[in-house]
C-alpha positions in Angstrom: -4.1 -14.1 5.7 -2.4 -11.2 3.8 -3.2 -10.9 0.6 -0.3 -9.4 -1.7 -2.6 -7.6 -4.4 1.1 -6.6 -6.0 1.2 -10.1 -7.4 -1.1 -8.9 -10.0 0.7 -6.0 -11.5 2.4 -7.3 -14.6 2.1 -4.1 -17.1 3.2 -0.8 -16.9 0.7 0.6 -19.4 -2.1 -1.5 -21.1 -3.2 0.0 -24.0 -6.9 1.5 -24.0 -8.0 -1.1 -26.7 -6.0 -4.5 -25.5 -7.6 -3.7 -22.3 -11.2 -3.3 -23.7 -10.7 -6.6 -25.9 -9.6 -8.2 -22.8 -12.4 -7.8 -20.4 -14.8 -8.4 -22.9 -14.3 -12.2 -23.0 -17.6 -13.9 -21.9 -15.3 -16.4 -19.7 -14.1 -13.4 -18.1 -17.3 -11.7 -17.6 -18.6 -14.9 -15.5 -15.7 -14.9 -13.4 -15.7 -11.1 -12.6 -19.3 -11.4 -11.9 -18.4 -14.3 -9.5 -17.1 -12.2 -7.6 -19.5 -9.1 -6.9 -20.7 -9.0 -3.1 -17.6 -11.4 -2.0 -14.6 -10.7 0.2 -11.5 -10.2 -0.7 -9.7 -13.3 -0.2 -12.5 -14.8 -2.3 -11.7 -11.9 -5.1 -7.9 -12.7 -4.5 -8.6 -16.4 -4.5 -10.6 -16.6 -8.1 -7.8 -13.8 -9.5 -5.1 -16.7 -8.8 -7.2 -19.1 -10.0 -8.2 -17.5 -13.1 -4.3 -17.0 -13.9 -3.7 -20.8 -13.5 -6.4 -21.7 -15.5 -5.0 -19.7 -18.0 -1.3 -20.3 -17.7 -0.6 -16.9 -17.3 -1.6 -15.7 -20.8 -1.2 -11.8 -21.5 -4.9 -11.9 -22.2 -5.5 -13.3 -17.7 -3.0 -10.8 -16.6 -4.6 -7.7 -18.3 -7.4 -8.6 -17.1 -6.8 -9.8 -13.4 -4.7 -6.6 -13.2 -7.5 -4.3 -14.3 -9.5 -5.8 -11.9 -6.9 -5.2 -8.7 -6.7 -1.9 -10.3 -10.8 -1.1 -10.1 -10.4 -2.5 -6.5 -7.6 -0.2 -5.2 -9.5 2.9 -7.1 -12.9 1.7 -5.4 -10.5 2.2 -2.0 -11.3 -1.5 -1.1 -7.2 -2.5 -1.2 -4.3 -0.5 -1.1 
């Protein structure tokens, strides 16, 4: 399975503060904890779900996107 991480780049530029409100959203903090010690198609698999869930609010792609992000700096995608 390929997994096109690009599919969660929405923003150029989050601001420092929308971001931090953002991932601080206890629904959000359950889901992202969800996914510690899981593969990646897993991590992809809850990112698209979350998104759905949330009919693609700003709010789910800030913070699926900062998520990929903390993956491809952790080296674990591309």
């Amino acid at each position: 399975m390929i997994l096109k991480w690009h599919k969660f780049e929405f923003f150029d530029w989050i601001p420092t503060v929308i971001r931090l409100q953002s991932v601080k959203d206890d629904d959000w903090q359950i889901i992202r904890k969800s996914m510690l010690k899981t593969d990646l198609e897993f991590k992809y698999e809850t990112l698209q779900n979350w998104l759905e869930k949330n009919k693609y609010s700003d709010k789910s792609k800030i913070q699926t996107q900062n998520y990929m992000q903390a993956l491809r700096r952790s080296g674990l995608i591309e």
